[in-house]
CHARMM-style PDB file with segment names, atoms N, HN, CA, C and O in Angstrom:
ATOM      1  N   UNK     1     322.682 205.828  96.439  1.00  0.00      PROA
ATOM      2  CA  UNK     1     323.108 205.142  95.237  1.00  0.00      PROA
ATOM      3  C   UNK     1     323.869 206.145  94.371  1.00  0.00      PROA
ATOM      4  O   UNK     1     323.672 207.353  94.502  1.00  0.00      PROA
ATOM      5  N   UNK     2     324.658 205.695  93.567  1.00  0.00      PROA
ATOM      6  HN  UNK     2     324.818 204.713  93.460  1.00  0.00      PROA
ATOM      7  CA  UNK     2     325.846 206.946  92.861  1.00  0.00      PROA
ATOM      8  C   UNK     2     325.064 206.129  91.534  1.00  0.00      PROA
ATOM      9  O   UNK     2     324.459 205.064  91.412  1.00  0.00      PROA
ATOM     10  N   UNK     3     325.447 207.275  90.623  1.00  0.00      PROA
ATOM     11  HN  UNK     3     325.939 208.140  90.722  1.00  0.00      PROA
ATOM     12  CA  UNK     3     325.583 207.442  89.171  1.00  0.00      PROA
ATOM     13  C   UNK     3     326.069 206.059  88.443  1.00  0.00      PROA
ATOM     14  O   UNK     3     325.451 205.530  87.519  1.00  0.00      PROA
ATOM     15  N   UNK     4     327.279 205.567  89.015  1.00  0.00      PROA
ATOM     16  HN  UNK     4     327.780 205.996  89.766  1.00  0.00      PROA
ATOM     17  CA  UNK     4     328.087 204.386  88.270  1.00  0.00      PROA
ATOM     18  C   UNK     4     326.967 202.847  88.840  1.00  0.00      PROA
ATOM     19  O   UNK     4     326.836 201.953  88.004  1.00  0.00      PROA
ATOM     20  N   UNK     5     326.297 202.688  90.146  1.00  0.00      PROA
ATOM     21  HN  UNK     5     326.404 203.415  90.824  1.00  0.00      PROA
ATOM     22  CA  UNK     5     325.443 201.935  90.334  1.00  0.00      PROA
ATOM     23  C   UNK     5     324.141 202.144  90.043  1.00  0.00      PROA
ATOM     24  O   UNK     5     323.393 201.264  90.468  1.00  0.00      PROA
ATOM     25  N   UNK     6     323.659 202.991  89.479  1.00  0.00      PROA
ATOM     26  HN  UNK     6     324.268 203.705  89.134  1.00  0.00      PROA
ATOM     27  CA  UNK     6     322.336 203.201  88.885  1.00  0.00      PROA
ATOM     28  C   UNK     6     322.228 203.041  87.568  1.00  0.00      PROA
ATOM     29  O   UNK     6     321.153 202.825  87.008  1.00  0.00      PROA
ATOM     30  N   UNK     7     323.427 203.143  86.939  1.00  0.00      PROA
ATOM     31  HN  UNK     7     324.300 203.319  87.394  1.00  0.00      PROA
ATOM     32  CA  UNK     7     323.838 202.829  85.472  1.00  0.00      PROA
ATOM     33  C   UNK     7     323.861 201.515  85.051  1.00  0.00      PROA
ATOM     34  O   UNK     7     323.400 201.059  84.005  1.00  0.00      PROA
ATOM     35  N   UNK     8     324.788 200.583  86.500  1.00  0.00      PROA
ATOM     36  HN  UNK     8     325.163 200.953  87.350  1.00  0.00      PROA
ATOM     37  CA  UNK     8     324.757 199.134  86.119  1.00  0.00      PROA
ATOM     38  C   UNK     8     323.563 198.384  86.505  1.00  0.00      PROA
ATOM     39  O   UNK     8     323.461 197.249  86.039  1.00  0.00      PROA
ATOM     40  N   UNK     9     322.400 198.936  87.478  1.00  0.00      PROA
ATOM     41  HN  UNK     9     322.483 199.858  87.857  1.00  0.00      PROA
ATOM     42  CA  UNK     9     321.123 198.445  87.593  1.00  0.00      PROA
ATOM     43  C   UNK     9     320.464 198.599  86.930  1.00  0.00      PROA
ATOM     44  O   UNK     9     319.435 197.945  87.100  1.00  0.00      PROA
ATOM     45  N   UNK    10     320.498 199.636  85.555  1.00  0.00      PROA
ATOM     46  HN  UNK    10     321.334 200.167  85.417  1.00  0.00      PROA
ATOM     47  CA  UNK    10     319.459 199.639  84.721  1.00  0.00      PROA
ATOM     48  C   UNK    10     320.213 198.740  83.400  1.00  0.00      PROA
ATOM     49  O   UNK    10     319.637 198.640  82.316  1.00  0.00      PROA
ATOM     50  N   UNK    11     321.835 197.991  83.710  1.00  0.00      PROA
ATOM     51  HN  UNK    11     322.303 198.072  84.590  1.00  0.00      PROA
ATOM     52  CA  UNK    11     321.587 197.737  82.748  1.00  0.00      PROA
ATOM     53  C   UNK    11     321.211 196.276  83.065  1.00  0.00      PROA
ATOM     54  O   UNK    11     320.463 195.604  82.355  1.00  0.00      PROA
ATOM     55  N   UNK    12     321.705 195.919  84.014  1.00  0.00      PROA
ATOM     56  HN  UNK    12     322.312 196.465  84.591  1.00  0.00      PROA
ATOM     57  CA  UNK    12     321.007 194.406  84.697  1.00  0.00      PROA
ATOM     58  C   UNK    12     319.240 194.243  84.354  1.00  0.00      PROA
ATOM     59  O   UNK    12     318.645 193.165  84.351  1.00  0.00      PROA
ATOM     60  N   UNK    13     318.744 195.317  84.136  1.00  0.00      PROA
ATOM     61  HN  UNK    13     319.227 196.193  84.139  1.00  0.00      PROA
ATOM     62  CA  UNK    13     317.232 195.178  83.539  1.00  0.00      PROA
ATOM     63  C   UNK    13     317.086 195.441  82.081  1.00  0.00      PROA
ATOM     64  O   UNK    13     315.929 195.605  81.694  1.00  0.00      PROA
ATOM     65  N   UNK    14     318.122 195.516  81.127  1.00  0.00      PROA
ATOM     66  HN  UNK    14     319.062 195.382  81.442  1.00  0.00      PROA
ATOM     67  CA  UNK    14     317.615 195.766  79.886  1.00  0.00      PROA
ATOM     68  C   UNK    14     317.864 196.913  79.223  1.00  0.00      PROA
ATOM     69  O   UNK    14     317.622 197.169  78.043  1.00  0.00      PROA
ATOM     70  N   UNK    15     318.486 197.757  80.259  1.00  0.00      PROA
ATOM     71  HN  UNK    15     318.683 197.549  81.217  1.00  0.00      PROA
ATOM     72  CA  UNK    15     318.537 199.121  78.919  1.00  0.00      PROA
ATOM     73  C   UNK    15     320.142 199.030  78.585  1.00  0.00      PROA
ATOM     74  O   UNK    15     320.848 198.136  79.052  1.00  0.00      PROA
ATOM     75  N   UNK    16     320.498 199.782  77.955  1.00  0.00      PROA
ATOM     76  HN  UNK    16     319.925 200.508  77.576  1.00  0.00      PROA
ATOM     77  CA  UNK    16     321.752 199.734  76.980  1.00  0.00      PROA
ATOM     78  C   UNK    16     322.289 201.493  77.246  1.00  0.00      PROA
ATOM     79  O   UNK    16     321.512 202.331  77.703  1.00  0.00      PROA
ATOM     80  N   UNK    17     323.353 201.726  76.965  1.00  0.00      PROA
ATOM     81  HN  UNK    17     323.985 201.045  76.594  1.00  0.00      PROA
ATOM     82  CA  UNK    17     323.705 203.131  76.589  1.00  0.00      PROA
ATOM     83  C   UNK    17     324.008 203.631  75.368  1.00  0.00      PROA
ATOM     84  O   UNK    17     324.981 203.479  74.630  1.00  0.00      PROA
ATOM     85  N   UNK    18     322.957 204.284  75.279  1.00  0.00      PROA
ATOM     86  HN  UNK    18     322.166 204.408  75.878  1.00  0.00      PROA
ATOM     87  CA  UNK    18     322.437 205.262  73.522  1.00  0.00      PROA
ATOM     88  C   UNK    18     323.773 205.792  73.599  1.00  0.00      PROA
ATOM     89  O   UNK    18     324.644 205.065  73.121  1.00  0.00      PROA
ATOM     90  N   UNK    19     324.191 207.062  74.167  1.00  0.00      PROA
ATOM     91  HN  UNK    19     323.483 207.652  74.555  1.00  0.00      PROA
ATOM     92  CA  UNK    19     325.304 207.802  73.894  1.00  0.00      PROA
ATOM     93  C   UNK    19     325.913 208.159  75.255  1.00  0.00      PROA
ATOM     94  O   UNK    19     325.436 207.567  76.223  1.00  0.00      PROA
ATOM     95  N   UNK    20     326.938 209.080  75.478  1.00  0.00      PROA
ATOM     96  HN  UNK    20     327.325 209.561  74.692  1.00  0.00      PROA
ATOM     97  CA  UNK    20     327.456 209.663  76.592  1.00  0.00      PROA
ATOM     98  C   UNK    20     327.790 211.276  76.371  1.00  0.00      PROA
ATOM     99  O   UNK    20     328.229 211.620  75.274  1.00  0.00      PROA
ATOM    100  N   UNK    21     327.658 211.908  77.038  1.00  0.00      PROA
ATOM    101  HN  UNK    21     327.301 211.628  77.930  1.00  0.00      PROA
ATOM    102  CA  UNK    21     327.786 213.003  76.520  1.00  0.00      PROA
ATOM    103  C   UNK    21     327.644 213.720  77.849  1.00  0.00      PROA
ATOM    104  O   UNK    21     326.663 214.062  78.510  1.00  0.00      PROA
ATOM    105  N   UNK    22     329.195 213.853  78.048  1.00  0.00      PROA
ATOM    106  HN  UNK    22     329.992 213.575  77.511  1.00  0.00      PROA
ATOM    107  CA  UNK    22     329.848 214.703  79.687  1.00  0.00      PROA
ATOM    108  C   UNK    22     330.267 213.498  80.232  1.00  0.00      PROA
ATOM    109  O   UNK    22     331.019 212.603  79.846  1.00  0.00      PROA
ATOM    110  N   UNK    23     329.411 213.746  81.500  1.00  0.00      PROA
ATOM    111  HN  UNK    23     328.800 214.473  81.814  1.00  0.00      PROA
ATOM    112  CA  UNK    23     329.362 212.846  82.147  1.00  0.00      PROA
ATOM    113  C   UNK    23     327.864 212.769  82.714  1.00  0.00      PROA
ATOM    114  O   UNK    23     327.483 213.081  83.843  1.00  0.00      PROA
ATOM    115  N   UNK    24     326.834 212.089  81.242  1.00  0.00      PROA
ATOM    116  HN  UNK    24     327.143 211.836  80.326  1.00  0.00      PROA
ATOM    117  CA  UNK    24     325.366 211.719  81.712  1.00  0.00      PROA
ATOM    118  C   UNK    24     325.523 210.522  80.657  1.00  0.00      PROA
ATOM    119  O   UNK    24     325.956 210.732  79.524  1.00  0.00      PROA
ATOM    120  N   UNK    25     325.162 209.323  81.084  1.00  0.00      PROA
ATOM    121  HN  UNK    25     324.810 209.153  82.004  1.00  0.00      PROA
ATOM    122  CA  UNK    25     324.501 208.753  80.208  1.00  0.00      PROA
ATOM    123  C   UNK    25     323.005 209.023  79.594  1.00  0.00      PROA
ATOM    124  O   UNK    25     322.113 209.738  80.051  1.00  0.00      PROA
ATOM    125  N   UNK    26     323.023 208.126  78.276  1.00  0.00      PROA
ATOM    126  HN  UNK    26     323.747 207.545  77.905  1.00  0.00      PROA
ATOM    127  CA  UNK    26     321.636 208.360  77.799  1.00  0.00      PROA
ATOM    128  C   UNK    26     321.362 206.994  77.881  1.00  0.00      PROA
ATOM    129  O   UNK    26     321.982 206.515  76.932  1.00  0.00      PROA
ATOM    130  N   UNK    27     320.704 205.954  78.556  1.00  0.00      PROA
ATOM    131  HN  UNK    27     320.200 206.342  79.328  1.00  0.00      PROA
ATOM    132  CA  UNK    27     320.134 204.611  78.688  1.00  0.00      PROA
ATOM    133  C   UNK    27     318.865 205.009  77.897  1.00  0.00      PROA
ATOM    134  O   UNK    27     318.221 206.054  77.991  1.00  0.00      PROA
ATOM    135  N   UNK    28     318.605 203.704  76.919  1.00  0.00      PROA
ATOM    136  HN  UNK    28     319.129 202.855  76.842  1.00  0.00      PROA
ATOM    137  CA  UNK    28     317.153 203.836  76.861  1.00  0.00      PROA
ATOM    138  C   UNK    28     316.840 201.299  76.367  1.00  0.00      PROA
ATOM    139  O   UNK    28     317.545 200.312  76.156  1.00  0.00      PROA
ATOM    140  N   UNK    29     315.510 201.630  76.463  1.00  0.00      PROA
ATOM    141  HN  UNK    29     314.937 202.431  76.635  1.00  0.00      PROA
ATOM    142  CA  UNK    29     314.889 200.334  76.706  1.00  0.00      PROA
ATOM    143  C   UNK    29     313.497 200.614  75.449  1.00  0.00      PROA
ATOM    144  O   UNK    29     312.577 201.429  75.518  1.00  0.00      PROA
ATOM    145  N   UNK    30     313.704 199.932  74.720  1.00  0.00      PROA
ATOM    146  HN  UNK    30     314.452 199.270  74.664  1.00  0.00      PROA
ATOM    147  CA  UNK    30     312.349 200.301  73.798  1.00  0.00      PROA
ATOM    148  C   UNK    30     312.258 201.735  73.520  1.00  0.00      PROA
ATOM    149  O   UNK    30     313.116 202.386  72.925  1.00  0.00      PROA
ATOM    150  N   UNK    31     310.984 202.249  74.070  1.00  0.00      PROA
ATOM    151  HN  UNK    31     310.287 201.720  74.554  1.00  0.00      PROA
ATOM    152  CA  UNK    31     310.712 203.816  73.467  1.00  0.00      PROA
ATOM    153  C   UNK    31     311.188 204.498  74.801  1.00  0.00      PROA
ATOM    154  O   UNK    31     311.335 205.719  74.743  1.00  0.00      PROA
ATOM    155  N   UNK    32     311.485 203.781  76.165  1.00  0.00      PROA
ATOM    156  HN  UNK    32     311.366 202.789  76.212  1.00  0.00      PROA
ATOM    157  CA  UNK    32     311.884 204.973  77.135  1.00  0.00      PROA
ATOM    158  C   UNK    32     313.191 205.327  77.210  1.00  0.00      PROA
ATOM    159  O   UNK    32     313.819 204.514  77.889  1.00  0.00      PROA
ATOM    160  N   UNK    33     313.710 206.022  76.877  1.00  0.00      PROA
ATOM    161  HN  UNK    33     313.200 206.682  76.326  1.00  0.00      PROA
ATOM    162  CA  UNK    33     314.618 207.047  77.518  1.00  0.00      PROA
ATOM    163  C   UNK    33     315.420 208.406  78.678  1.00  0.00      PROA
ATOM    164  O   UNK    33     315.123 209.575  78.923  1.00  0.00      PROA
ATOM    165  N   UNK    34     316.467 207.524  79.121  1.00  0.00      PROA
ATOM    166  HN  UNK    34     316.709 206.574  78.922  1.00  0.00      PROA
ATOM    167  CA  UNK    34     316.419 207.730  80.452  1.00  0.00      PROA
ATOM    168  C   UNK    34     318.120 209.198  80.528  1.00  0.00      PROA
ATOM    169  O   UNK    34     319.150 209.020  79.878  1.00  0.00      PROA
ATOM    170  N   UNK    35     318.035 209.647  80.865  1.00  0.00      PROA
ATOM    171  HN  UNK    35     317.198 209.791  81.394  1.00  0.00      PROA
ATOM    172  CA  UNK    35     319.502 210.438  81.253  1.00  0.00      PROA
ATOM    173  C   UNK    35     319.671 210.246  82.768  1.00  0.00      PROA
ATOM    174  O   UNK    35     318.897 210.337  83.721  1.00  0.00      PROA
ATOM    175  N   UNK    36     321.038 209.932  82.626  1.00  0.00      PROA
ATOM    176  HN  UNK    36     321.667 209.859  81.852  1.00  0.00      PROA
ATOM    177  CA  UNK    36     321.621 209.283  84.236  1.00  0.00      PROA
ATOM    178  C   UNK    36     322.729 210.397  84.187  1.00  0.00      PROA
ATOM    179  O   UNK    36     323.186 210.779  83.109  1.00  0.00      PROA
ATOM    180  N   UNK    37     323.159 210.922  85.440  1.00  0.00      PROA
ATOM    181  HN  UNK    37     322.788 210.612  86.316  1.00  0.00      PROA
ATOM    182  CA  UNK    37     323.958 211.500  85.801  1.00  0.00      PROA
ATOM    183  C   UNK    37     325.428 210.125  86.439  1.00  0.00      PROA
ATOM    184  O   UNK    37     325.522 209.239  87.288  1.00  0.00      PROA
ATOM    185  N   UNK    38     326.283 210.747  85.372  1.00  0.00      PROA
ATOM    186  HN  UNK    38     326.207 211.467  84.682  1.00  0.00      PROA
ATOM    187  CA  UNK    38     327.128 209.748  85.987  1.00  0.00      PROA
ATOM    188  C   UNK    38     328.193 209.855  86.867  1.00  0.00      PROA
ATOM    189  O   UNK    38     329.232 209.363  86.427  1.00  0.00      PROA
ATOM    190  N   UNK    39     328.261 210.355  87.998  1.00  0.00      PROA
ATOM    191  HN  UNK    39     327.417 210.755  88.355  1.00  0.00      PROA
ATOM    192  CA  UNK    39     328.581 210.622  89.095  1.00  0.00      PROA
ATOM    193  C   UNK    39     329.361 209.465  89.990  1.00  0.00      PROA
ATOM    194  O   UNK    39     329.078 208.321  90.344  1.00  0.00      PROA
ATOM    195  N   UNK    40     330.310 210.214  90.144  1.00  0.00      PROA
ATOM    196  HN  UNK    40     330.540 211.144  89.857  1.00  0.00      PROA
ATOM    197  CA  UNK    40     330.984 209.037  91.618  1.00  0.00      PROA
ATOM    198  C   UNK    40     330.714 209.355  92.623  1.00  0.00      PROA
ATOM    199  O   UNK    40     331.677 209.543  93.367  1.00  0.00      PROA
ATOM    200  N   UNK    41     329.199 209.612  93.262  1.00  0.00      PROA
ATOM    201  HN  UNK    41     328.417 209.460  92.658  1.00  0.00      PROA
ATOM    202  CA  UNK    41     329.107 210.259  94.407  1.00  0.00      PROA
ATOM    203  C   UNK    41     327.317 209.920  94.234  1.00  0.00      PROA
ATOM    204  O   UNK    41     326.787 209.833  93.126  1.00  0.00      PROA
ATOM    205  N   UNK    42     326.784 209.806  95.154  1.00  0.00      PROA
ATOM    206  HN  UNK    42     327.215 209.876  96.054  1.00  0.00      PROA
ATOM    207  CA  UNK    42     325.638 209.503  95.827  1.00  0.00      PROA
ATOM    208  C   UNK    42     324.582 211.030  95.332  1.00  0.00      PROA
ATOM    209  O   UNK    42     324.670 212.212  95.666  1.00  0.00      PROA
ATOM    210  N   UNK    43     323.590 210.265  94.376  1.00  0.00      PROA
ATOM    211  HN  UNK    43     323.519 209.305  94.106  1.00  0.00      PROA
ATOM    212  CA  UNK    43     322.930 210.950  93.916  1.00  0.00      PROA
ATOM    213  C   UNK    43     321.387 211.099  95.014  1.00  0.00      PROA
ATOM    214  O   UNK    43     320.843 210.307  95.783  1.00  0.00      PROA
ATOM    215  N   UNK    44     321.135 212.291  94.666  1.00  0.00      PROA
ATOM    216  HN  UNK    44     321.577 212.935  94.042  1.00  0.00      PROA
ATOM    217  CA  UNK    44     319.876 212.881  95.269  1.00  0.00      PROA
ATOM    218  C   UNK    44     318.634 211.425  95.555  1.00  0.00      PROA
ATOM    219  O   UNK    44     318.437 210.481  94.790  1.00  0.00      PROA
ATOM    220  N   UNK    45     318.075 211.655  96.686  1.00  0.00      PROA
ATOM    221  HN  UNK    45     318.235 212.422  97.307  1.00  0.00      PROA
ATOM    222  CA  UNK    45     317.018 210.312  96.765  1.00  0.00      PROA
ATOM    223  C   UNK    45     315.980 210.562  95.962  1.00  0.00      PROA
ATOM    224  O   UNK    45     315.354 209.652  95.419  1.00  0.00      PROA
ATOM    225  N   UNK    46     315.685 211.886  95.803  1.00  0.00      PROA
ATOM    226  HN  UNK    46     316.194 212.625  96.245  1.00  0.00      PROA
ATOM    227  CA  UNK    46     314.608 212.087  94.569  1.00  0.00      PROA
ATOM    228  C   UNK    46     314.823 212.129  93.346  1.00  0.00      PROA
ATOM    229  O   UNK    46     313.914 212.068  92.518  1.00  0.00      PROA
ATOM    230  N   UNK    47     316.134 212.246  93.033  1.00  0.00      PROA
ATOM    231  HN  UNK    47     316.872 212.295  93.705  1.00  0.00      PROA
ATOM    232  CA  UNK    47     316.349 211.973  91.450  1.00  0.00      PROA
ATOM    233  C   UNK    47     316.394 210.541  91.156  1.00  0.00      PROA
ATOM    234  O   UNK    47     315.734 210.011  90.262  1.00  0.00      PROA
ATOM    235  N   UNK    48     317.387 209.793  92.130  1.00  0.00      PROA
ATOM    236  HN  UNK    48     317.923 210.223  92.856  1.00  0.00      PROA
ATOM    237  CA  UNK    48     317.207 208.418  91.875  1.00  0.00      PROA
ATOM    238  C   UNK    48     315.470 207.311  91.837  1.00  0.00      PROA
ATOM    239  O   UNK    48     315.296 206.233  91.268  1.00  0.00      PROA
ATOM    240  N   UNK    49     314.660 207.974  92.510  1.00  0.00      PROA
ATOM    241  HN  UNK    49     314.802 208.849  92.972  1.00  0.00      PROA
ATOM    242  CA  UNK    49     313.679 207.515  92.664  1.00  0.00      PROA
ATOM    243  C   UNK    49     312.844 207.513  91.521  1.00  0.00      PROA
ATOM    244  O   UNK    49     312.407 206.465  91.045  1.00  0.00      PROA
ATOM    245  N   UNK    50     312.552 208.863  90.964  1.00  0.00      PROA
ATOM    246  HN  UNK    50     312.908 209.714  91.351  1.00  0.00      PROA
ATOM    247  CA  UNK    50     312.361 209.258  89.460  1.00  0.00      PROA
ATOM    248  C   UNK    50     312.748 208.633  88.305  1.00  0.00      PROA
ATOM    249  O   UNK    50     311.990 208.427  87.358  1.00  0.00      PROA
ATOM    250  N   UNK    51     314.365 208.203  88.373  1.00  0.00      PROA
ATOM    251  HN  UNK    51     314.981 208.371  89.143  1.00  0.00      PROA
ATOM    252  CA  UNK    51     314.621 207.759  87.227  1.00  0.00      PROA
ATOM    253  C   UNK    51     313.837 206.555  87.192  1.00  0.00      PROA
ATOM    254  O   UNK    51     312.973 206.339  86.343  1.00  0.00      PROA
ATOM    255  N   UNK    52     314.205 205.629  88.299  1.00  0.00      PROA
ATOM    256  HN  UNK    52     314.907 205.805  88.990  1.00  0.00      PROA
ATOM    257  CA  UNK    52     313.496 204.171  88.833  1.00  0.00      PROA
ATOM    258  C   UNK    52     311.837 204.460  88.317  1.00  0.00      PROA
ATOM    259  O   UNK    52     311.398 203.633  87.518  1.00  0.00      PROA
ATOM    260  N   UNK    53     311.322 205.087  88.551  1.00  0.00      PROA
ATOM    261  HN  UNK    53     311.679 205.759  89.200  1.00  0.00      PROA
ATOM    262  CA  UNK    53     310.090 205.234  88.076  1.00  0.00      PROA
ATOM    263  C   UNK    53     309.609 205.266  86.820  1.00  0.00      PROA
ATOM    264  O   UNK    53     308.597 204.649  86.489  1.00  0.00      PROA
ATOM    265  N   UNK    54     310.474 206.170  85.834  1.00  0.00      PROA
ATOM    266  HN  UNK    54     311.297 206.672  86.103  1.00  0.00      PROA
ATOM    267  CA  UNK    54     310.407 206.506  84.510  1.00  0.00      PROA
ATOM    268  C   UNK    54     311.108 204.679  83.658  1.00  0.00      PROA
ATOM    269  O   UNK    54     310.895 204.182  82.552  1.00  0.00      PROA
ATOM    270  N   UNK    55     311.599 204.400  84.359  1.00  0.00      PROA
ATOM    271  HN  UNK    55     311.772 204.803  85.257  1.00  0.00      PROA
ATOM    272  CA  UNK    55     312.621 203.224  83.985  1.00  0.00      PROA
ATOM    273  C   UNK    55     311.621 201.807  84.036  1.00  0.00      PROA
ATOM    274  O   UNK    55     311.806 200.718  83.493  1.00  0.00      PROA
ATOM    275  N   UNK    56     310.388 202.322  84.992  1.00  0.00      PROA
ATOM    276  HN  UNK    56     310.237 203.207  85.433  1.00  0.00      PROA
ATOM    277  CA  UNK    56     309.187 201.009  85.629  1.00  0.00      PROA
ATOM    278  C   UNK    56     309.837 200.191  86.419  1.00  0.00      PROA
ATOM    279  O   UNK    56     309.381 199.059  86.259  1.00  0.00      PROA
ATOM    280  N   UNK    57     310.913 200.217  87.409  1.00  0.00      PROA
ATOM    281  HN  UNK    57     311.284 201.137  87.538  1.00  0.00      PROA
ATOM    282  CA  UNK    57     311.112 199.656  88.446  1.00  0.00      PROA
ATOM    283  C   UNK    57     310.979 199.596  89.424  1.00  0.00      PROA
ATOM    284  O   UNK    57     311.479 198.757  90.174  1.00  0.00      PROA
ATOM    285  N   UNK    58     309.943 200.864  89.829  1.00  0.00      PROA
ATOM    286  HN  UNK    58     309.536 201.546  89.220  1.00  0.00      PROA
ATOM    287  CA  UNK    58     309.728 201.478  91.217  1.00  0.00      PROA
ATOM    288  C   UNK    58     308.417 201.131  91.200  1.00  0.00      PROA
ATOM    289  OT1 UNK    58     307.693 201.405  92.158  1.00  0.00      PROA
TER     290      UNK     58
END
């Protein structure tokens, strides 16, 4: 999964983008807050898994 599709799956669940700053988003949903690497390229299976976790989708 890349950066630009992990961005639009969290927002298909509710979170929004706080700010940008580089190239990371800051998504957050209520009190969680998430930093996404926003990448055109296929992010790590353990980072993506993590975020999914911190995010409660996993």
């Amino acid at each position: 999964m890349t950066g630009v599709e992990l961005v639009k799956h969290l927002e298909k669940n509710g979170f929004v983008c706080e700010r940008v700053r580089g190239s990371h988003y800051r998504m957050c949903k209520d009190s969680i807050k998430l930093i996404v690497p926003y990448h055109n390229k296929e992010l790590g299976k353990g980072l993506v898994n993590d975020i999914l976790k911190r995010a409660g989708l996993k």
